[in-house]
C-alpha positions in Angstrom: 15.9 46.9 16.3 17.7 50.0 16.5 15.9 51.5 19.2 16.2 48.3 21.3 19.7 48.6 20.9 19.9 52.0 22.2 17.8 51.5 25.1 19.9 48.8 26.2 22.7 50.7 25.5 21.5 53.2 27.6 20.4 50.9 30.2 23.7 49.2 30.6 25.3 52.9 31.1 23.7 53.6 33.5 23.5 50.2 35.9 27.3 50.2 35.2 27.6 53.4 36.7 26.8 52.9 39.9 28.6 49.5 39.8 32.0 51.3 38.5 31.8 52.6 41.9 32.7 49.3 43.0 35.3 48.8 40.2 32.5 46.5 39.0 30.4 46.0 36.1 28.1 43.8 37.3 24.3 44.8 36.3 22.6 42.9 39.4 25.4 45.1 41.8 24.2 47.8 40.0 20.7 47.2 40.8 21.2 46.9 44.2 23.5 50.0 44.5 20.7 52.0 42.6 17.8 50.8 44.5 20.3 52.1 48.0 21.2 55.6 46.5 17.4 55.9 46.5 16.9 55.6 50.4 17.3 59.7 50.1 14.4 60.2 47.3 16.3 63.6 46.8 19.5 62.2 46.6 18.9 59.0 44.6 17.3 61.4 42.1 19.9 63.9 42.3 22.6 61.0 41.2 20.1 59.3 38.5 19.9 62.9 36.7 23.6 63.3 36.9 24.2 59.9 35.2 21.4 60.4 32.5 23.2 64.1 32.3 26.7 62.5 31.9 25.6 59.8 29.8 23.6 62.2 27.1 26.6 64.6 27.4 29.4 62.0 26.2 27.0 60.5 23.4 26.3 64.2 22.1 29.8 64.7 22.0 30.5 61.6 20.0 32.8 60.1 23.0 33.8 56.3 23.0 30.3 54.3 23.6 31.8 51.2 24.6 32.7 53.3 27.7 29.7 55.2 27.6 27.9 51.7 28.0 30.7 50.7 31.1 29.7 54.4 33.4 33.1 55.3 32.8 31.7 58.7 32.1 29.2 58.7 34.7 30.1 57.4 38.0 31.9 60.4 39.3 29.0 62.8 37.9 26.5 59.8 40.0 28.7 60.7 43.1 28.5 64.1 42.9 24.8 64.3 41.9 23.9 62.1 45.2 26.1 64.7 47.2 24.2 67.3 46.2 21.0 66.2 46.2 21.3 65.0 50.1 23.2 67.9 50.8 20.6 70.7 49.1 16.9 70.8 48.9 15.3 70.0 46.0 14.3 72.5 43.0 14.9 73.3 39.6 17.6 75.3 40.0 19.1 72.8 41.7 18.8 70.5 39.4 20.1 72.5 36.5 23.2 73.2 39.2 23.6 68.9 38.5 23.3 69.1 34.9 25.9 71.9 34.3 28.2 70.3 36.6 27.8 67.2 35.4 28.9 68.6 32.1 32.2 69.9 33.7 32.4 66.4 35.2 32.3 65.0 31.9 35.4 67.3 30.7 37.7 66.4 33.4 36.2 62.8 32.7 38.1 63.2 29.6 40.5 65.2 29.9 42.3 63.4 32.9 41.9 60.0 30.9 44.4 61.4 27.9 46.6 62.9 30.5 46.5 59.7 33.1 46.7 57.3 30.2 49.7 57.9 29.1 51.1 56.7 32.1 48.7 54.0 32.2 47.3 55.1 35.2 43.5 56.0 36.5 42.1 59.0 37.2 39.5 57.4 40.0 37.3 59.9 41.6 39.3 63.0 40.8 36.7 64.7 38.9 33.8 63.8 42.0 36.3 65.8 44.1 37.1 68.7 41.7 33.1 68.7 40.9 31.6 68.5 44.8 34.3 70.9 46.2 33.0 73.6 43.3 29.6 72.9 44.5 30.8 73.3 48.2 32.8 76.7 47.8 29.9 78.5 45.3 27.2 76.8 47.6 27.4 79.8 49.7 26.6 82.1 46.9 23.6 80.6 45.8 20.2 82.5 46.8 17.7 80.2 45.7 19.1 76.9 46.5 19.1 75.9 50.1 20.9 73.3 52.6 19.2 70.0 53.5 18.7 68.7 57.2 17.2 65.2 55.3 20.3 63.2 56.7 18.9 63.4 60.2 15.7 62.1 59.6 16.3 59.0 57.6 13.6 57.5 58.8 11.3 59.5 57.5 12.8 58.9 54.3 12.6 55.4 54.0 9.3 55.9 55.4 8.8 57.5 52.1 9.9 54.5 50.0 8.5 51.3 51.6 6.5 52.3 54.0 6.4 51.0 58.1 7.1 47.2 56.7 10.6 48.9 55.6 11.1 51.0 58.4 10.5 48.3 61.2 12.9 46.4 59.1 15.4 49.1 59.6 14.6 49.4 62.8 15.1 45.1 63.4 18.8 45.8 61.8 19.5 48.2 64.4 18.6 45.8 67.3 21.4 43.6 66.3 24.5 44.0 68.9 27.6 45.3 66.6 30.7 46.1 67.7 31.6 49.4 66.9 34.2 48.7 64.5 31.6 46.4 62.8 29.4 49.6 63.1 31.4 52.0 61.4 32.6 49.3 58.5 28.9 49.5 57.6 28.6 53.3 57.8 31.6 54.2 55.5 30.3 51.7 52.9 27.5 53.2 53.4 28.8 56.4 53.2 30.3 55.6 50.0 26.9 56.8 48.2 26.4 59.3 50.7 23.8 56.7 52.7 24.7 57.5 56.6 23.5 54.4 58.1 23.8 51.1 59.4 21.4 50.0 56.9 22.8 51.2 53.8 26.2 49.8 54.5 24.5 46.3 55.6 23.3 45.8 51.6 26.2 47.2 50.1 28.0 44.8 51.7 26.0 42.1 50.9 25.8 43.0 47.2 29.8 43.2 47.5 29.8 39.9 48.4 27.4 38.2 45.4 29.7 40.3 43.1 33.0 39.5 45.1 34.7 37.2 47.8 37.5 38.5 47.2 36.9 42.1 47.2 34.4 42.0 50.3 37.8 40.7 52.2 39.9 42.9 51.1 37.5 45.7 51.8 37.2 44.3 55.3 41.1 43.8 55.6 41.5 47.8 54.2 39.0 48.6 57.0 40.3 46.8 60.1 44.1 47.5 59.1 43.4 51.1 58.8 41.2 50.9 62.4 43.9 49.4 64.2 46.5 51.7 63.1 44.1 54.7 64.2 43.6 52.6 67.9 47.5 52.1 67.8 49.2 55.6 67.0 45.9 57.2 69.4 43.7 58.8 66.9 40.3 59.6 67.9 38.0 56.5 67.0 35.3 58.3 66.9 35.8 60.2 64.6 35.5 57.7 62.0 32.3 57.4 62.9 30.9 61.0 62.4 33.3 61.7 59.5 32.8 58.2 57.7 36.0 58.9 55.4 36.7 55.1 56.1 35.5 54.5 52.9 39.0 55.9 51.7 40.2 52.6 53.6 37.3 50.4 51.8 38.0 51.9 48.2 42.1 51.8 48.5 42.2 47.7 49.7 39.6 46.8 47.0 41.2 48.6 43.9 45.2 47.4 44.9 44.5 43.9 46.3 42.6 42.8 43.4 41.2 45.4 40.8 44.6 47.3 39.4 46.8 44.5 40.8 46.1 40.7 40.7 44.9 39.6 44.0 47.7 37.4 45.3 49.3 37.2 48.8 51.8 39.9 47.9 48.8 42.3 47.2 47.1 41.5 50.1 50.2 42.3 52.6 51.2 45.9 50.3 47.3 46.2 50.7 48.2 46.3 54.7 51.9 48.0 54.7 49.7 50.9 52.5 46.8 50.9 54.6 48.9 53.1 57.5 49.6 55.8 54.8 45.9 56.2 53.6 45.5 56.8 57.8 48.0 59.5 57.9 47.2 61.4 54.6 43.3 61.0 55.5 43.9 63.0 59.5 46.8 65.3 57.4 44.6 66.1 54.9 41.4 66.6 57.6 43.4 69.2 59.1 44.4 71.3 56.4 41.4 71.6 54.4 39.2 72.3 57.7 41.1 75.6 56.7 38.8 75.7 53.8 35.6 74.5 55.6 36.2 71.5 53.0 35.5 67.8 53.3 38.4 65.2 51.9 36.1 63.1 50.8 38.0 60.3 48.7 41.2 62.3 48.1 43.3 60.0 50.3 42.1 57.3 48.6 42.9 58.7 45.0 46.1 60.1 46.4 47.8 56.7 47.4 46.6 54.5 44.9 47.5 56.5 41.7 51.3 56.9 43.8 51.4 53.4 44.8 50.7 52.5 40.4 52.9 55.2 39.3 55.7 54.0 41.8 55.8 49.9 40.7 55.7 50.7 37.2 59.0 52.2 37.6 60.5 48.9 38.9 63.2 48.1 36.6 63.2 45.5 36.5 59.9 44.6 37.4 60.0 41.8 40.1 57.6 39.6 40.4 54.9 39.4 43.2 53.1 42.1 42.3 51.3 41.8 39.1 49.7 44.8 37.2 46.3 43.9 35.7 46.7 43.8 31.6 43.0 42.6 30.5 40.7 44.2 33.0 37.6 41.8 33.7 36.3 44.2 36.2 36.3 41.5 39.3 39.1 40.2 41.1 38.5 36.6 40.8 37.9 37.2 37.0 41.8 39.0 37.2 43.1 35.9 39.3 42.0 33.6 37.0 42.4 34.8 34.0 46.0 36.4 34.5 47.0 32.4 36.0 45.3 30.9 32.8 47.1 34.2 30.7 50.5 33.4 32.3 50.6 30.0 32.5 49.5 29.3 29.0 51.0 32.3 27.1 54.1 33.6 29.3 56.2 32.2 27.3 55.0 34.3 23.9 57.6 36.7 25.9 60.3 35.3 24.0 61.0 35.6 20.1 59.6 32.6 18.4 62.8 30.6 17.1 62.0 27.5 15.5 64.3 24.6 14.7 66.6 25.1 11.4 65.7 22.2 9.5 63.0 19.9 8.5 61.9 16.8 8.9 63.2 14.8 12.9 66.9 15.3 13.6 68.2 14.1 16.4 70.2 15.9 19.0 73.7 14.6 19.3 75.0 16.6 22.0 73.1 19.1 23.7 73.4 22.4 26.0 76.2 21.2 28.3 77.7 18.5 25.9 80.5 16.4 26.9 82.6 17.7 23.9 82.7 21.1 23.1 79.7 22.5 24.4 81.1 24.3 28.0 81.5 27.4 29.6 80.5 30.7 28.0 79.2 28.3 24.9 77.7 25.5 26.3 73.7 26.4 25.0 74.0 25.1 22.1 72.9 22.0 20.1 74.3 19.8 17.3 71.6 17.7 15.5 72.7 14.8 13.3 69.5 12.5 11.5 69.6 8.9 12.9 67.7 6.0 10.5 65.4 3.9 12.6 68.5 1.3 13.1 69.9 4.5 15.4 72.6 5.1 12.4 73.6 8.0 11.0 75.3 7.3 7.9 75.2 4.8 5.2 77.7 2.1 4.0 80.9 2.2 6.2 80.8 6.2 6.9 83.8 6.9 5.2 82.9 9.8 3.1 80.6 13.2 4.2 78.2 11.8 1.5 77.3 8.8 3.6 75.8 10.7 6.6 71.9 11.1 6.2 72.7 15.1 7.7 75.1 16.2 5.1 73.5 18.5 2.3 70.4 18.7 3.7 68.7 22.6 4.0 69.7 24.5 6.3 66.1 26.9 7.9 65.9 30.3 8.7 64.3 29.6 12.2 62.5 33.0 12.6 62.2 36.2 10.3 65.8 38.3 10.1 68.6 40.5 8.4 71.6 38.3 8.0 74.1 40.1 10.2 77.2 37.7 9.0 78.4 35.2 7.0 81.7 33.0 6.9 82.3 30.6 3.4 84.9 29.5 1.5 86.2 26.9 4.1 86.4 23.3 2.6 84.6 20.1 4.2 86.8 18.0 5.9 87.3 14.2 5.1 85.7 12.2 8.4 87.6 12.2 11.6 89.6 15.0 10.5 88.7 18.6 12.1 90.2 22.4 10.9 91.2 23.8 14.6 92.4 27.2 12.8 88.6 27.4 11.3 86.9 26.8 14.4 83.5 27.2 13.2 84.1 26.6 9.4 81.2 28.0 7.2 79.3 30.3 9.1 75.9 32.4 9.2 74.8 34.7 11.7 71.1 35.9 11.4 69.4 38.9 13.4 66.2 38.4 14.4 65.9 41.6 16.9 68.5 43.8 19.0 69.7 41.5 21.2 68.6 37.9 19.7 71.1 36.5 16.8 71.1 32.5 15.7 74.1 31.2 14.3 74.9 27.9 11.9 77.8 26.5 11.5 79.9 23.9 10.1 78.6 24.5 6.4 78.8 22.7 3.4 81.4 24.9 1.1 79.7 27.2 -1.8 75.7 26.0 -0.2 75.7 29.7 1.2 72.5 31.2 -0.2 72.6 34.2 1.4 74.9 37.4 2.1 74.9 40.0 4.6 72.0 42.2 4.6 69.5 40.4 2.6 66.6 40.2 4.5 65.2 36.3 5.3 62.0 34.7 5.7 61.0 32.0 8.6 61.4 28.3 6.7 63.9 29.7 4.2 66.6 27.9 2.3 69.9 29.8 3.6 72.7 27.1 3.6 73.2 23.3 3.5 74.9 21.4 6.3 78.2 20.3 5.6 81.4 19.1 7.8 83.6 22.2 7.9 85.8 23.6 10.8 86.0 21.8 14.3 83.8 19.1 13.0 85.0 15.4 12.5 81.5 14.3 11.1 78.5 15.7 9.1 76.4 18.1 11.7 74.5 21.5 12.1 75.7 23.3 15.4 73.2 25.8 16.3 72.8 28.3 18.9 71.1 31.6 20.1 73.2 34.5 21.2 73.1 38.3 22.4 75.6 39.6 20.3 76.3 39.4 16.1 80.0 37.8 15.9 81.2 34.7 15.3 82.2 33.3 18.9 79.5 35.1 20.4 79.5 33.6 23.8 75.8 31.3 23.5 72.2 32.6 25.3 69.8 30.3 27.2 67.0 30.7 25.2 63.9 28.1 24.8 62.9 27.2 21.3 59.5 27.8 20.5 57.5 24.7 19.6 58.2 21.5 18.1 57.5 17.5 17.9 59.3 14.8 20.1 59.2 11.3 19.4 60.1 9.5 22.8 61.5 5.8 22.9 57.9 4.5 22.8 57.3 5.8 19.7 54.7 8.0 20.9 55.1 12.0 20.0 54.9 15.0 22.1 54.4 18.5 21.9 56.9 21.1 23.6 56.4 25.0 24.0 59.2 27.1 24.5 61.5 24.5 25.8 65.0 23.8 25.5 65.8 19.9 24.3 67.9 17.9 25.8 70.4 15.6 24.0 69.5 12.5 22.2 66.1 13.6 21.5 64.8 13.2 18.6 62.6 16.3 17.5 61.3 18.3 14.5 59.2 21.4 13.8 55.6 20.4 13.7 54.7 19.4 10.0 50.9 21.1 9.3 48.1 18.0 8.4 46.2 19.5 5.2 43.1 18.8 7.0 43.9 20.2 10.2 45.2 23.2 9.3 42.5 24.2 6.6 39.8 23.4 9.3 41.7 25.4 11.9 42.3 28.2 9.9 40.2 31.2 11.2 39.8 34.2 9.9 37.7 37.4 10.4 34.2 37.5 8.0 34.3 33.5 8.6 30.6 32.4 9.2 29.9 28.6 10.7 26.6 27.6 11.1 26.1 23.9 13.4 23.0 22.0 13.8 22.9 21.5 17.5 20.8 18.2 19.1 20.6 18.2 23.5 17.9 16.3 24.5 16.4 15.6 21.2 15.8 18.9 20.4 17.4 20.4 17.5 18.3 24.0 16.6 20.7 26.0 15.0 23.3 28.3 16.0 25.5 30.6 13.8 29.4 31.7 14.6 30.9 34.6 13.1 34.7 35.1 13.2 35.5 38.9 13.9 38.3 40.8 15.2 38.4 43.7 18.0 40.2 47.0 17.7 43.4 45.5 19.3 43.2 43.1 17.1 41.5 40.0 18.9 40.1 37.2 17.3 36.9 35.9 18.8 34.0 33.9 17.0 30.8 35.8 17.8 27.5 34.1 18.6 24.7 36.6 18.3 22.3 33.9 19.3 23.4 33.5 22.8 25.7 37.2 22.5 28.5 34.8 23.6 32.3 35.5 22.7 35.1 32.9 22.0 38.4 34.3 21.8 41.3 32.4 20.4 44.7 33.2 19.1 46.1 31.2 16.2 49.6 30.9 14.2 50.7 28.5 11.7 51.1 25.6 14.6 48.5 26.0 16.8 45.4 27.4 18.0 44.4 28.2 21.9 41.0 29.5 23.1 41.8 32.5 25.6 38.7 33.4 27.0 35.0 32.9 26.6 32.0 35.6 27.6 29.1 35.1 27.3 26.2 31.8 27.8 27.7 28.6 29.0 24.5 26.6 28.2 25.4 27.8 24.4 27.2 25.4 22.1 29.8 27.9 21.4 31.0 27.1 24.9 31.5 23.4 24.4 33.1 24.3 21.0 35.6 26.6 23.3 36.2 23.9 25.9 36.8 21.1 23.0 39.4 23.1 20.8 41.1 24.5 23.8 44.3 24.0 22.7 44.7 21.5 19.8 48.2 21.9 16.9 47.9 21.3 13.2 49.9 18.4 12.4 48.7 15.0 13.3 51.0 12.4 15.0 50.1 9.3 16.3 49.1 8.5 19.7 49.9 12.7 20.3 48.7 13.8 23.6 48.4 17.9 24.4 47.4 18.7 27.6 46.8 22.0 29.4 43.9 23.3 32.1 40.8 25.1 31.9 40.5 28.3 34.3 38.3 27.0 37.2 35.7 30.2 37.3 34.9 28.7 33.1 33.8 25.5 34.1 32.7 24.5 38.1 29.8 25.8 39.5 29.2 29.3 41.3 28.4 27.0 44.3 31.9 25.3 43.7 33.6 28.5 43.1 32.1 30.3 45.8 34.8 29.2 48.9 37.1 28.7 46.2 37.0 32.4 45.8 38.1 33.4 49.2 41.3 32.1 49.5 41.9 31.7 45.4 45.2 34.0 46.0 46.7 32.0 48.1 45.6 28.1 47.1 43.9 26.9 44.3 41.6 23.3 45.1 40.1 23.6 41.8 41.5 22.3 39.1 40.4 21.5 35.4 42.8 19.4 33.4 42.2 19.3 29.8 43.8 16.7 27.8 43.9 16.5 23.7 44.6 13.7 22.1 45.0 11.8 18.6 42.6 9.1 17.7 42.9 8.1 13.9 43.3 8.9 10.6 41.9 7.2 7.6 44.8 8.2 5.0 48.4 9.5 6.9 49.6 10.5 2.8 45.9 11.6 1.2 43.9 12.2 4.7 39.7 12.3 3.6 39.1 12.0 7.7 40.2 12.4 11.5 39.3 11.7 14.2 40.4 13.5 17.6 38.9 13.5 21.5 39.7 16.1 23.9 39.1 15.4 27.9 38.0 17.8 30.6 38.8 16.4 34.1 37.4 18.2 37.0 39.2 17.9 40.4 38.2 19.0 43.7 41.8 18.8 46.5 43.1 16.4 43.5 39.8 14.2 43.7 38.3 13.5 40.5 34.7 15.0 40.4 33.8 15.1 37.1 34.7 14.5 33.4 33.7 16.1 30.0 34.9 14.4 26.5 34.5 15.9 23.4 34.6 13.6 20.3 35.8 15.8 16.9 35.7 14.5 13.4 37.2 16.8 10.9 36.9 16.6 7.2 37.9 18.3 3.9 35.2 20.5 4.4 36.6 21.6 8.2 34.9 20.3 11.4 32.6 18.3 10.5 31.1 17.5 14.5 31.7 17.7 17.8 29.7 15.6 20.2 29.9 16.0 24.2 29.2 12.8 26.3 29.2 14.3 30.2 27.7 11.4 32.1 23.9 10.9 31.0 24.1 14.3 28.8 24.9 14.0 25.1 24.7 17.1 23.0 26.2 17.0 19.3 26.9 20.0 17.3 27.0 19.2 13.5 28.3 21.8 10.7 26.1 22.8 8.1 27.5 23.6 4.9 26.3 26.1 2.6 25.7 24.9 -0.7 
């Protein structure tokens, strides 16, 4: 098993290296981009030792084998070996040139990562430069190793490979009328793995294509942009031609439109106000180091993009537009939709999570903006008061603080905090009467970071639990609410400020999640959202049954029964956690990944890798998003990135102009159904619904039925049109 292991390891290593070219880790584009290098024997060769050499170097030195597996180590020793072997004739001492500076490669490799990452930055193709200009300035020097004229017979060197059938195929390609600007788009893709033809450049593009819309247009954009600009400041076009360093123009439109930035319209047009640069450093930089008999090879392409990274990560603040990629998926439509899925669904986890102070459903009796006291500098704040169901608030005639259903009730630490400052020893006043002196009567002010304080007032006198500097807990007992200071009936005023003094002018800031229960009766679920008055709203009250059936945690093994078709078989989960401290479940089955993130309230699926034919990826799409308290007729709703669930036929257009218009949608929609107990729950019952749209025309529709027990989730069955599959937990005895 072991060795299988390692020789897929090795396998992947060295695929993705010539893929990582591409800013890709595609294995089939790394096929393709293998099988071109090889159109020079001596030069495909030359690269395929310098990976293997890179590769064996980085695993004897005991470097990271995750990005051994990626070619992060490799690629720019694959660049340099395929310069070198086209550029030199073959021989041993040759090759042992590759391996020993495939080593050096390996060094820079590693030391330019520590050095670049601390700014979070790249380091490209630096080391390919570094490497091939040592190689070019010793070259001279060495007696036994001699320069190649292979490059102008390249027919004879497919010749070599597949025969006359590939050569009059070559020679068909050539046939074709191109433009010339078509023509020399081909050659510098081509020229990208030191292939000098038509031919070469023709596949790439092709296999940039299958891997990415998006990037085979940007690359084209980079191209023409930079073409023009040559036409219109009266460079020499034909140089590009002969010198094929518009691969600098390829390599800089694909990495900032849609591999280090998130392809979006702003990207596109900095990829075109950039492009003129790349043209200026590239015929600077031609000049100069023809001092040095040196090529530039990709240095204006390395130049301007590690600038153009260093330069918006000094925004302050950071506007938005452009978007640095966080989670690198290695393909730009994988970035697109994973950072609209990441933003849309999580943005909001920017803010503190501050919960409501109490328990139970309060309702909001005046609200940011009230009509009594809630204006100017202080008008985000909130006063909740409990209503019965008559839409009272009190008891008997409301004569007396004891009558209101609010008064004495605990008071909630709404987030984890040092209590910064408290006010007491003001009495409660008798209804209708209000202590103008006392404004806020009995007070507590509660630090949850620099910057982010919630205050309570109107206490109940000697209910103050806490003093200042004791450290509280979220859900903690810290007061009781009472009726002192400006306040002519029983309430709890709440708000968020910046500053830790009673007075404090108030903050806009969203609450984090909690229960509604609109004039229907029905319930809904708000994230990070600011409630409005006369709501009526509470923090969501965990179901026993929910929550232990939700709860997830790494060593967790589930094994399901699964039924499609009539056929049975069994797939196990495993719950694990990454070194950053991602959960995903794990099924080694299918090698599929699941990953989720999960508080006390909820749990959200993130991202899925792996199978979509495996059950773990209907278990993904039907727990999506789903919360652990039940409420009646509760309806959570949300939508499913479009490259997880259409087709690659559907997404293929979709792809093209995804930065700029989405036509695909997936709407995923959670909902309550019963539940045999509300007090002692032994069973519920929940359905979740997929709804596939194409320009807002429903095309499709998956629903999930879920049954959860007291032993957790007990099954999940999919009913998609004719298709039924059912995955049902089996429990260890």
């Amino acid at each position: 098993m072991k060795t299988k292991i390692d020789i897929k390891e090795l396998y992947s290593g060295i695929l993705n290296s010539y893929s990582q070219i591409f800013f890709s880790n595609n294995q089939t584009f790394g096929i393709l981009l293998f099988l071109v290098s090889f159109f020079d024997l001596w030069s495909g060769l030359g690269g395929l030792l310098a990976v293997v050499s890179s590769n064996g170097f980085a695993y004897a030195l005991g470097f990271d084998k995750y990005k051994i597996r990626k070619g992060m180590y490799a690629y720019n020793g694959l660049l340099t070996g395929l310069g070198i072997g086209l550029y030199f004739q073959p021989s041993l001492v040759l090759y042992s040139i590759i391996i020993a500076i495939s080593l050096f490669i390996v060094f820079l490799n590693v030391n330019l990562e520590a050095w670049f990452g601390k700014y979070r930055l790249p380091f490209l193709s630096i080391p390919f430069i570094i490497g091939i200009w040592i190689i070019d300035l010793s070259g001279s020097s060495f007696l036994n190793v001699w320069l190649s004229d292979r490059s102008i017979y390249f027919v004879n060197s497919i010749y070599g490979i597949g025969g006359k059938t590939l050569v009059d195929l070559y020679n068909w390609w050539n046939t074709i009328p191109f433009f010339y600007s078509l023509k020399v788009y081909f050659l510098s893709l081509g020229a990208i793995f030191f292939q000098y033809n038509v031919f070469a450049g023709m596949l790439i593009a092709i296999g940039i294509l299958i891997y990415s819309r998006i990037a085979l247009t940007l690359s084209i954009l980079g191209f023409y942009t930079a073409y023009y600009f040559y036409s219109f400041v009266g460079a020499d076009l034909s140089e590009l031609s002969y010198t094929y360093i518009g691969f600098n123009f390829i390599l800089t439109s694909m990495s900032l439109g849609g591999f280090f930035l998130v392809p979006n319209k702003y990207s596109y047009l900095w990829t075109v106000i950039i492009l003129p640069l790349v043209v200026l450093i590239t015929l600077a930089s031609m000049a100069l180091f023809a001092n040095f008999q040196l090529s530039i090879y990709a240095l204006p392409f390395n130049l301007i993009v590690i600038v153009f990274l260093y330069s918006i990560k000094l925004r302050v603040p950071k506007k938005s537009g452009l978007k640095e990629v966080i989670v690198q998926q290695y393909s730009p439509e994988k970035n697109l939709y994973f950072y609209n899925n990441a933003n849309r669904r999580f943005g909001e986890l920017q803010y503190i999570s501050i919960a409501l102070p109490f328990s139970g459903m309060w309702d909001i009796s005046q609200g940011h903006a009230g009509e009594h006291t809630h204006r100017g500098e202080w008008q985000h704040a909130w006063d909740f008061i409990i209503r019965d169901r008559k839409g009272l608030e009190y008891k008997n005639e409301g004569d007396y603080p004891e009558d209101y259903f609010c008064y004495d009730k605990n008071v909630l630490a709404p987030a984890d905090g040092i209590v910064q400052e408290v006010q007491n020893g003001i009495p409660d006043n008798i209804i209708g009467d209000m202590n103008l002196v006392n404004n806020w009567g009995n007070t507590i002010i509660i630090k949850h970071v620099d910057y982010l304080y919630t205050k309570y007032s109107h206490l109940k006198l000697g209910s103050i639990s806490v003093k200042n500097g004791d450290f509280v807990r979220k859900g903690q007992v810290i007061a009781k609410v009472g009726n002192s200071g400006r306040s002519p009936y029983p309430h709890l005023h709440f708000q968020i400020q910046a500053t830790p003094y009673i007075g404090s002018k108030t903050l806009d800031y969203p609450l984090a999640r909690y229960i509604s229960q609109e004039n229907d009766g029905k319930f809904k679920l708000h994230l990070f959202e600011k409630p409005l008055q006369d709501q009526k709203i509470g923090n969501i009250q965990s179901n026993s049954l929910l929550k232990n059936a939700l709860h997830f945690i790494p060593g967790q093994e589930f094994k399901f029964e699964i039924e499609n078709q009539g056929k049975k078989e069994i797939e196990t989960w495993e719950i694990q956690a990454d070194t950053y401290n991602n959960s995903y479940f794990y099924c080694s089955k299918t090698n599929s990944y699941a990953y989720f993130y999960s508080d006390d309230n909820l749990l959200y699926f993130k991202n899925y890798v792996g199978d979509k034919n495996a059950a773990l990826f209907h278990f993904y799409l039907a727990f999506f998003k789903i919360q652990t308290g039940y409420y009646k007729d509760l309806e959570i709703e949300d939508q499913i990135p479009a490259n997880q669930i259409f087709r690659k036929s559907r997404l293929f257009f979709q792809d093209f102009i995804a930065p700029f218009y989405m036509y695909l949608h997936a709407k995923y929609r959670l909902k309550t159904v019963s539940i045999d107990d509300e007090l002692m729950p032994s069973e519920i019952k929940l359905e979740s619904q997929i709804n596939n749209f194409v320009f807002n025309r429903k095309v499709d529709a998956w629903i999930y039925s879920i049954t959860i027990n007291e032993q957790g989730i007990k099954e999940v069955v999919l009913n998609r049109g004719n298709q039924k599959i059912r995955a049902k937990q089996v429990y260890s005895n």
